[in-house]
Backbone and ligand atoms as CSV (ligand in chain L), in Angstrom:
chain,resi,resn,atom,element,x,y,z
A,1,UNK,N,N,1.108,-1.294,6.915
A,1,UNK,CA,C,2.356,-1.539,7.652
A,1,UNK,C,C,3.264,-0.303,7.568
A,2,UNK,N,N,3.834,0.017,8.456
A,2,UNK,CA,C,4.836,0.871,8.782
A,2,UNK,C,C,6.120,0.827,8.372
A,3,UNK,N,N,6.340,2.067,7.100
A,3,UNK,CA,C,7.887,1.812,6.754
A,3,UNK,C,C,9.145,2.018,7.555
A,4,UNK,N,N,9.963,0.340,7.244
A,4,UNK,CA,C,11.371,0.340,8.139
A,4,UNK,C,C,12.211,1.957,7.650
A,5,UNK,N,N,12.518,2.602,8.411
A,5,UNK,CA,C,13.897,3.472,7.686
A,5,UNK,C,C,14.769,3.010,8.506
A,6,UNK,N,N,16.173,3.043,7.457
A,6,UNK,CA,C,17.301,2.297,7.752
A,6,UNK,C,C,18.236,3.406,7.915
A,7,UNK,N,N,18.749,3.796,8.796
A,7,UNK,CA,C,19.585,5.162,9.199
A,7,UNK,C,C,20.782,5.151,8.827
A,8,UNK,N,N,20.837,4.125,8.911
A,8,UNK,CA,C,22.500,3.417,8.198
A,8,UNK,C,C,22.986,3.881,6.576
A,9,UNK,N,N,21.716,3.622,5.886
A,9,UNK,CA,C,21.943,4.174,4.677
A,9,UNK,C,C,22.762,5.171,4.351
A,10,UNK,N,N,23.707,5.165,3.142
A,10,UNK,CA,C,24.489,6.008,2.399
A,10,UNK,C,C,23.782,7.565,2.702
A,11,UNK,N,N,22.798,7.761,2.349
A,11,UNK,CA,C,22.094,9.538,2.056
A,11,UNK,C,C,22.039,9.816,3.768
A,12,UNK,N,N,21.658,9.178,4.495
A,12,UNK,CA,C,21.669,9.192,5.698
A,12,UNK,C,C,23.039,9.773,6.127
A,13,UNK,N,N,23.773,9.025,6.032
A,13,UNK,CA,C,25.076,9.636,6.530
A,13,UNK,C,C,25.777,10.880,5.955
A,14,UNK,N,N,25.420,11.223,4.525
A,14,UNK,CA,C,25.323,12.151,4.095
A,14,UNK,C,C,24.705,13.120,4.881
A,15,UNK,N,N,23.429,13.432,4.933
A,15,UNK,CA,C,22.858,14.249,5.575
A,15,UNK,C,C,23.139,14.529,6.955
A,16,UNK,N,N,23.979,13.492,7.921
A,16,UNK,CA,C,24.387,13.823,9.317
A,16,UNK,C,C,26.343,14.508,8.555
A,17,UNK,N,N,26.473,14.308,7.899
A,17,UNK,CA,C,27.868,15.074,7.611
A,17,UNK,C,C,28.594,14.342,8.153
A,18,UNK,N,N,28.362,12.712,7.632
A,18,UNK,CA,C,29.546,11.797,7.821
A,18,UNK,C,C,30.171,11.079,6.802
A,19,UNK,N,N,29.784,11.386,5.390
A,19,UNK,CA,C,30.551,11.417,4.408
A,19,UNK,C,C,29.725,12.717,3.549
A,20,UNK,N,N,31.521,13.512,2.504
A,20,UNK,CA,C,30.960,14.348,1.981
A,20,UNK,C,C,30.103,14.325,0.561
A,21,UNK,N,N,29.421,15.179,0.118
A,21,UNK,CA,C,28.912,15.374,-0.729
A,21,UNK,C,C,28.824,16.443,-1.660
A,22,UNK,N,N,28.812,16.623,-3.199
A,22,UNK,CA,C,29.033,17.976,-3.545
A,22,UNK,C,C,27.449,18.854,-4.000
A,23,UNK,N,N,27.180,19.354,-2.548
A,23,UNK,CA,C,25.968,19.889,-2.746
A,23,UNK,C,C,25.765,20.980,-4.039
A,24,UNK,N,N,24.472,21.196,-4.487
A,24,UNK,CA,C,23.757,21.912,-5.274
A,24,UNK,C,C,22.990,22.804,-4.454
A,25,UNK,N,N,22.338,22.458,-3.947
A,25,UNK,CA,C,21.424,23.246,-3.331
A,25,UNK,C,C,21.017,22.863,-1.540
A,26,UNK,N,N,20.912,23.585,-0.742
A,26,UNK,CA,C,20.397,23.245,0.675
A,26,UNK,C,C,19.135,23.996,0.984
A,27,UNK,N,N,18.308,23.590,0.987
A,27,UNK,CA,C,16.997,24.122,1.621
A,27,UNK,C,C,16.795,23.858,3.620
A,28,UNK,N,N,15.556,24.159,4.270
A,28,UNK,CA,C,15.209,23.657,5.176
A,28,UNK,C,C,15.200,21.972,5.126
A,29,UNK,N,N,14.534,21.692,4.216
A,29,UNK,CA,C,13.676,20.400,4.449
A,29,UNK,C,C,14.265,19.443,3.264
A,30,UNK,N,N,15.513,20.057,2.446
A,30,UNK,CA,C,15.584,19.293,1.450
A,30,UNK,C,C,17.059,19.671,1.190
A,31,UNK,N,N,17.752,18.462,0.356
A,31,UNK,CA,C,19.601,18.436,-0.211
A,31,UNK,C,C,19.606,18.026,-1.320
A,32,UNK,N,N,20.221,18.974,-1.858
A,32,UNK,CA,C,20.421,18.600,-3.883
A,32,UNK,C,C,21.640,18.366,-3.815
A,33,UNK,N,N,22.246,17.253,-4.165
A,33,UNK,CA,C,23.754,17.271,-4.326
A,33,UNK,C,C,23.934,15.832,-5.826
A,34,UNK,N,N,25.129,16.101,-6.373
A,34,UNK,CA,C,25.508,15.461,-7.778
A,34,UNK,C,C,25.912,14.269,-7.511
A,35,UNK,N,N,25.181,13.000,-8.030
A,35,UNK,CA,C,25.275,12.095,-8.179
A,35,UNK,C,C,26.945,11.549,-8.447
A,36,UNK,N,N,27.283,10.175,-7.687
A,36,UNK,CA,C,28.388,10.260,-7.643
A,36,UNK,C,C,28.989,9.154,-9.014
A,37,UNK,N,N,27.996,8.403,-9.403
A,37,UNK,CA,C,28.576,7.604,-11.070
A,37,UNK,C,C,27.082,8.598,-12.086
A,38,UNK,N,N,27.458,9.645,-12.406
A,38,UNK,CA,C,26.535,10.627,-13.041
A,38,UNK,C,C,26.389,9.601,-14.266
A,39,UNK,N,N,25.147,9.879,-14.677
A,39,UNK,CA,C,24.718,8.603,-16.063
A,39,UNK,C,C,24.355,9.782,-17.054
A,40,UNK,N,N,24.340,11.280,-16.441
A,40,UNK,CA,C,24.184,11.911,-17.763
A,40,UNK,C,C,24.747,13.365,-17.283
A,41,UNK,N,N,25.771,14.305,-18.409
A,41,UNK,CA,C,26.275,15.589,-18.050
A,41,UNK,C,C,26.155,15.594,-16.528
A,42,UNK,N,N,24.874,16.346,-16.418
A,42,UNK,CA,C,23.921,16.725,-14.968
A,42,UNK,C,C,23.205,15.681,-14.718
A,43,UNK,N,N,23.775,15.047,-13.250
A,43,UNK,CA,C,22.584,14.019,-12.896
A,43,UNK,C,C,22.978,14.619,-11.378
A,44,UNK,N,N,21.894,14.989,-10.466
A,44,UNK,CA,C,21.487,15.733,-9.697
A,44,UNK,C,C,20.153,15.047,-8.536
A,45,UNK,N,N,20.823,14.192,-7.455
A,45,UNK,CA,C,19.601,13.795,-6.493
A,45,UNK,C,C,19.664,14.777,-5.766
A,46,UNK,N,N,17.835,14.844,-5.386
A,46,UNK,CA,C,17.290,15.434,-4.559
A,46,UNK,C,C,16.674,14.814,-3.922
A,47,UNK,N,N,16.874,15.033,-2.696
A,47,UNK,CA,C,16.283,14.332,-1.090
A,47,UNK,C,C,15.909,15.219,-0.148
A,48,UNK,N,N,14.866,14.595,0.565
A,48,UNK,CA,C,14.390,15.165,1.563
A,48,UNK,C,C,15.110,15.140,2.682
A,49,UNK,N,N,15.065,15.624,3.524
A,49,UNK,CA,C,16.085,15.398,5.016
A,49,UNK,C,C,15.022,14.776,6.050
A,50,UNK,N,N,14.289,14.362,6.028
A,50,UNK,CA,C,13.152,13.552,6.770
A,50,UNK,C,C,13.850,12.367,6.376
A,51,UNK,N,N,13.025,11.343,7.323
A,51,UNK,CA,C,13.716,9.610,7.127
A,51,UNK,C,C,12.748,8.874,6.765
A,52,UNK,N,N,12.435,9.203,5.151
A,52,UNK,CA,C,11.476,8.743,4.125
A,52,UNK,C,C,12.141,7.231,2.993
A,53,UNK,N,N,11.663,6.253,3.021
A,53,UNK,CA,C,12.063,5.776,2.166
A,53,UNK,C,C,12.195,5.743,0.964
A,54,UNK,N,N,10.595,5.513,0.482
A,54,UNK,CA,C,10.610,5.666,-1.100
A,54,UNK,C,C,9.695,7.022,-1.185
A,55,UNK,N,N,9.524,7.245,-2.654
A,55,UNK,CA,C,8.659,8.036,-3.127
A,55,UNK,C,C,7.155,7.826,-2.542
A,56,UNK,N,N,6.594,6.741,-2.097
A,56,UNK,CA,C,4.936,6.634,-1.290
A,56,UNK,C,C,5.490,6.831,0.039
A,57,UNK,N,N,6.279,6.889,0.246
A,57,UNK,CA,C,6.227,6.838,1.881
A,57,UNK,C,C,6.663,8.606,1.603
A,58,UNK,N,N,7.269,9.076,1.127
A,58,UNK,CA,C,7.144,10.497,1.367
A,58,UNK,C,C,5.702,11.288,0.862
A,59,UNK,N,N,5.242,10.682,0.312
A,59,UNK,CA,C,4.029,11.194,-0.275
A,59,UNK,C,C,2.676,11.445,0.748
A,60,UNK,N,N,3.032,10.130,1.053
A,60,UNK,CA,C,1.605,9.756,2.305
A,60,UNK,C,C,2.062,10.577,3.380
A,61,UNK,N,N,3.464,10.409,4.225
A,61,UNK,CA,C,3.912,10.628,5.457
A,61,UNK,C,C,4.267,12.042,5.595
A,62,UNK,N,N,5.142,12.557,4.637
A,62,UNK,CA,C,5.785,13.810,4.727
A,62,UNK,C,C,4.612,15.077,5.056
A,63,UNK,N,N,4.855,16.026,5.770
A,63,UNK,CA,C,4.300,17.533,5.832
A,63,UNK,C,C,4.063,18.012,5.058
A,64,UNK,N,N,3.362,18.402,4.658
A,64,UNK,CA,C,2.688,19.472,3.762
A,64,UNK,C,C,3.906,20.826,3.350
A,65,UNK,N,N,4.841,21.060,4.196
A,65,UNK,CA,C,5.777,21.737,4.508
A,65,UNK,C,C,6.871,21.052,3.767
A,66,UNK,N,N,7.058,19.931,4.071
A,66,UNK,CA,C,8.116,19.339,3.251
A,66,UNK,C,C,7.755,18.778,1.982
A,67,UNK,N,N,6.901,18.651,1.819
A,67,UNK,CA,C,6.512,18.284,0.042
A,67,UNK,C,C,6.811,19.570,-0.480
A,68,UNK,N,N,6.146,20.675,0.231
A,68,UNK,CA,C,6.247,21.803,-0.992
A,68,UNK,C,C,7.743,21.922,-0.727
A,69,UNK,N,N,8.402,22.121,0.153
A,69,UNK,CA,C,9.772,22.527,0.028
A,69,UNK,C,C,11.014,21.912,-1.045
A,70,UNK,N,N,10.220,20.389,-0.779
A,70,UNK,CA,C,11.186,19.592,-2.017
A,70,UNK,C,C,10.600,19.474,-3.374
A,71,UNK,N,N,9.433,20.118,-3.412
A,71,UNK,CA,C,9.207,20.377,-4.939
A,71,UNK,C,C,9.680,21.374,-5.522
A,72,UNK,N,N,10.296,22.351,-4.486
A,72,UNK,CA,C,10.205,24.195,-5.113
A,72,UNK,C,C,11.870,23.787,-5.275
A,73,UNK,N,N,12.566,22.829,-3.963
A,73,UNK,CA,C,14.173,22.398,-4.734
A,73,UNK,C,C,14.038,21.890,-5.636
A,74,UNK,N,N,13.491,20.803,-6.168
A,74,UNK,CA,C,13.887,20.244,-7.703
A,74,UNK,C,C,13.438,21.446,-8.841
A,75,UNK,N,N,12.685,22.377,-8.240
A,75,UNK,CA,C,12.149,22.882,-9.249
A,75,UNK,C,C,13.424,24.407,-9.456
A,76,UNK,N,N,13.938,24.511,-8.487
A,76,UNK,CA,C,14.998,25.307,-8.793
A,76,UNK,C,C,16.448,24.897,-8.930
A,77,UNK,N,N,16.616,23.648,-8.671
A,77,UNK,CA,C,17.519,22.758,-9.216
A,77,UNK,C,C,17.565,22.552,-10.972
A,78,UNK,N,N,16.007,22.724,-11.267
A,78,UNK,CA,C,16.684,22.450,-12.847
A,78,UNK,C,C,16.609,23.796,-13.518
A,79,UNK,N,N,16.088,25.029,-12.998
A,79,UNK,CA,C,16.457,26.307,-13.184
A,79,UNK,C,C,18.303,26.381,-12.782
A,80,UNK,N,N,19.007,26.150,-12.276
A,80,UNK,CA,C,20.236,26.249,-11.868
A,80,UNK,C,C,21.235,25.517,-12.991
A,81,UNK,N,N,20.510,24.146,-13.032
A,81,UNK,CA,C,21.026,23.709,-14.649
A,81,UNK,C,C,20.770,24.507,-15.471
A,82,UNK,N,N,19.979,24.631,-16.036
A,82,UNK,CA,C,19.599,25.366,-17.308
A,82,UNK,C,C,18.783,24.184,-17.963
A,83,UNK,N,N,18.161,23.483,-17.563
A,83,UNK,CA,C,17.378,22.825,-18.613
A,83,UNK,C,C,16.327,23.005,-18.500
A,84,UNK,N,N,15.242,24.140,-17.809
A,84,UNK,CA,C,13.883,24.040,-18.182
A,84,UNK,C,C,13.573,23.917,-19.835
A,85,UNK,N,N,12.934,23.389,-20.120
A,85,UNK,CA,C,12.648,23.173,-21.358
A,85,UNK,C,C,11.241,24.997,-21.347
A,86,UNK,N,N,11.367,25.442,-23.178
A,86,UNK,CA,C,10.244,26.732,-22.676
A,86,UNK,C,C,11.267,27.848,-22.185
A,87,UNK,N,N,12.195,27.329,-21.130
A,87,UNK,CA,C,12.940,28.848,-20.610
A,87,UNK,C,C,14.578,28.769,-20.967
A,88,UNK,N,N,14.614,28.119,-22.420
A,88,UNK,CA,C,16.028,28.215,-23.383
A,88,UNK,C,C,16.656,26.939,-22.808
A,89,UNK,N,N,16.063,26.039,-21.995
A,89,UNK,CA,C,16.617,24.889,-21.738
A,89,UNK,C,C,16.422,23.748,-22.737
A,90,UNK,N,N,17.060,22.435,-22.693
A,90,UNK,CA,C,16.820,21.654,-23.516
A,90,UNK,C,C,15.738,20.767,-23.089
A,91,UNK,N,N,15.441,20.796,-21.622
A,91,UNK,CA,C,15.265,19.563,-21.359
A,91,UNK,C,C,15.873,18.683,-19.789
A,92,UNK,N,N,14.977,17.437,-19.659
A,92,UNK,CA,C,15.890,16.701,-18.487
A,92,UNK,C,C,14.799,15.309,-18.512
A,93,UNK,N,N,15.374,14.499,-17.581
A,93,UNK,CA,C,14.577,13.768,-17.203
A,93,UNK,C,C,14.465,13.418,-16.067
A,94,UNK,N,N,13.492,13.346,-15.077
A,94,UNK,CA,C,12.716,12.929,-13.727
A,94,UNK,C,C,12.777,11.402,-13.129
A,95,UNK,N,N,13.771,11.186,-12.569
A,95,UNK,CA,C,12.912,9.607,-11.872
A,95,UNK,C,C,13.393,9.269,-10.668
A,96,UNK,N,N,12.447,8.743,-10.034
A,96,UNK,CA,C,12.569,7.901,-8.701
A,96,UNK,C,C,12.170,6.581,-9.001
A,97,UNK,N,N,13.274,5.846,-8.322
A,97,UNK,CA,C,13.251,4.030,-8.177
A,97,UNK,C,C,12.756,3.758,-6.893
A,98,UNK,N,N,11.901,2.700,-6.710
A,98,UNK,CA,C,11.153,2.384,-5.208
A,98,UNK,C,C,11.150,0.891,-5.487
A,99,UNK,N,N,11.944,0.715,-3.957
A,99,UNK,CA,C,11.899,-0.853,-3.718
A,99,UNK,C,C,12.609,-2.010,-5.038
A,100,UNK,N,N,12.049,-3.168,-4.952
A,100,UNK,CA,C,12.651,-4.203,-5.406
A,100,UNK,C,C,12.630,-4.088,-7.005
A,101,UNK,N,N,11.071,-3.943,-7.448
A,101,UNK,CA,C,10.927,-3.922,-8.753
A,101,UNK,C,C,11.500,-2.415,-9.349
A,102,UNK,N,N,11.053,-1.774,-8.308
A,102,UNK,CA,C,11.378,-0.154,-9.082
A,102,UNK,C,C,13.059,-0.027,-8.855
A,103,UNK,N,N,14.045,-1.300,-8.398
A,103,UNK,CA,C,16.053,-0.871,-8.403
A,103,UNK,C,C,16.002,-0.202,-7.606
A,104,UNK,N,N,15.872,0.163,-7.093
A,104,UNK,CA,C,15.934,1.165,-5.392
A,104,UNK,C,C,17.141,0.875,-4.698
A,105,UNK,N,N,18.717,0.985,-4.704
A,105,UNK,CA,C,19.326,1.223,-4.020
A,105,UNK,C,C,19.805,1.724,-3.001
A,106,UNK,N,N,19.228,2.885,-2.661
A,106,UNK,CA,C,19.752,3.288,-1.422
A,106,UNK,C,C,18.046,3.818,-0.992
A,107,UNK,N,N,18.183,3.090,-0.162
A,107,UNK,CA,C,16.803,2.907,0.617
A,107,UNK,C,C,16.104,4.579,1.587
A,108,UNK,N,N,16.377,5.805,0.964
A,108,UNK,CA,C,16.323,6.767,1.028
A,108,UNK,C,C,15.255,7.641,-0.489
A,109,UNK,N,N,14.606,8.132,0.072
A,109,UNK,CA,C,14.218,8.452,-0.875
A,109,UNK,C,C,14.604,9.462,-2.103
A,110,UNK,N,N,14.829,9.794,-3.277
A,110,UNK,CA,C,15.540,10.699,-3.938
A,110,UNK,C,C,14.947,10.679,-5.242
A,111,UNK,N,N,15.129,12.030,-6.048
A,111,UNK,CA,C,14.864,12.146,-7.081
A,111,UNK,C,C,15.913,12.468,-7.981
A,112,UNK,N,N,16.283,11.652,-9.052
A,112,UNK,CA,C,17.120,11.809,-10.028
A,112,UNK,C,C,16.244,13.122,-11.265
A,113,UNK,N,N,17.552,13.744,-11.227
A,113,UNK,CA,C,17.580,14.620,-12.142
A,113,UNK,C,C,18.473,14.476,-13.131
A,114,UNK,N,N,18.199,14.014,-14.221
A,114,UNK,CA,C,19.287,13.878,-15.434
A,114,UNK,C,C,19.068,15.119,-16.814
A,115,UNK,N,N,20.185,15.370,-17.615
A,115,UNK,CA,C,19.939,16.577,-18.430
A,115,UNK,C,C,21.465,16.758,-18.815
A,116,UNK,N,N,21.350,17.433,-19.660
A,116,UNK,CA,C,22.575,17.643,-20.532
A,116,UNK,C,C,22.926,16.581,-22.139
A,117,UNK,N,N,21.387,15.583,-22.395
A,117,UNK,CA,C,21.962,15.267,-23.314
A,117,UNK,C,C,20.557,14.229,-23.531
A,118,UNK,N,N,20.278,14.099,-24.554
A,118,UNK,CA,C,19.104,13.404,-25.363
A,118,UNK,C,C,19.288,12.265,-24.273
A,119,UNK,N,N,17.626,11.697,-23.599
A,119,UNK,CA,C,17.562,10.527,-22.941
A,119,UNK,C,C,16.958,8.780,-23.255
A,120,UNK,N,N,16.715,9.321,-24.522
A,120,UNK,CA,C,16.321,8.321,-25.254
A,120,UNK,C,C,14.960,7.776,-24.754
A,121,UNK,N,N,14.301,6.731,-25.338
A,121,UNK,CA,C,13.262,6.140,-25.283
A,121,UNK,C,C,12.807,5.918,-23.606
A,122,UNK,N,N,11.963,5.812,-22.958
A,122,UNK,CA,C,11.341,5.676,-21.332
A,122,UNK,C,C,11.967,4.513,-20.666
A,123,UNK,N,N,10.874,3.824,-21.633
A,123,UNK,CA,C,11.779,2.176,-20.888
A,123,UNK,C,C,11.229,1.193,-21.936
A,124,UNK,N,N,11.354,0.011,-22.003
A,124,UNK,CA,C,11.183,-0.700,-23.271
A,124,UNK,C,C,9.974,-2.177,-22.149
A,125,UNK,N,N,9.056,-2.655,-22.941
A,125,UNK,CA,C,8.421,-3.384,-22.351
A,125,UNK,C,C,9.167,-4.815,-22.524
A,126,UNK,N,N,9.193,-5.498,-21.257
A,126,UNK,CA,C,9.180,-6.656,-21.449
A,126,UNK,C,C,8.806,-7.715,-21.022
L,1,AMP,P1,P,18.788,4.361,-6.887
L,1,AMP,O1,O,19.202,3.149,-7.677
L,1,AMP,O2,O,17.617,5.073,-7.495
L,1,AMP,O3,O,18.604,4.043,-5.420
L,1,AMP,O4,O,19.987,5.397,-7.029
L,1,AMP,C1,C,21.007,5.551,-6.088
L,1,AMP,C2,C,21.981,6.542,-6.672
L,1,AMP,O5,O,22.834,6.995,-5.641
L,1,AMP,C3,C,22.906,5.975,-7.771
L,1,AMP,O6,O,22.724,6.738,-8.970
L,1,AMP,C4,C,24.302,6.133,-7.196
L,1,AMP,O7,O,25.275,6.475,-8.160
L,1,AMP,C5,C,24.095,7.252,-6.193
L,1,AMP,N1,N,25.037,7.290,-5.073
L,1,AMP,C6,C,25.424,6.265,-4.274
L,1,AMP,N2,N,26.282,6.693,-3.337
L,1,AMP,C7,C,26.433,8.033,-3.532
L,1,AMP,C8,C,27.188,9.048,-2.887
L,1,AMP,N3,N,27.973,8.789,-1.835
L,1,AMP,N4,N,27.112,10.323,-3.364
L,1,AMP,C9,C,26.316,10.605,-4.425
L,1,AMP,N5,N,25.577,9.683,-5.080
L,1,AMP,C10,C,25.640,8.410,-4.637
């Protein structure tokens, strides 16, 4: 089945420059800008500018062009922090939420970048 994208969405309107945002980084194919209730120092989404929902739907769907482009932003997004870990950084942590079980709020796809401060344990089973 074919994923709904919802244009309406928050990042959406972001990306048409109908509400602002405090960008990090602008690529072709991709927008780094700072999370707006930050959960740590640096918390930093990165999105694609395609109308991808979750993390599988950019995976499967996206260009070859736009995967690499939004990997080489997150990947110079946490060079810009300073947290590569190895290159005098401390550290960060990586995540994308998808859909119902994975908390997925804004129905856009994005990658959280968190850093600036010990993240504690992954997730706890229950
Ligand atoms: P998720 O639960 O993975 O969908 O995360 C959505 C994230 O978007 C949350 O961390 C929100 O704080 C963040 N967010 C929502 N609206 C905005 C906005 N206008 N600018 C920046 N971040 C936002």
């Amino acid at each position: 089945m074919a994923y709904a994208y919802d244009d309406q969405n928050i990042f959406a309107k972001i990306l048409r420059g109908e509400i602002p945002n405090n960008t990090v980084l602008e690529t072709e194919h991709t927008l780094a800008f700072r999370d707006i209730a930050p959960k740590a120092p640096d918390h930093v989404l990165v999105i694609p500018k395609g109308p991808y929902v979750c993390f599988d739907h950019f995976c499967n769907d996206a260009s070859a062009e736009e995967i690499v482009d939004f990997a080489r932003a997150a990947g110079q997004v946490c060079k810009m922090l300073g947290c590569e870990p190895g290159h005098g950084g401390e550290g960060f942590r990586a995540i994308t939420n998808a859909g119902e079980d994975g908390v997925q709020e804004v129905p856009h796809y994005h990658l959280h970048i968190l850093a600036g401060r010990p993240m504690g344990p992954m997730l706890l089973m229950r």
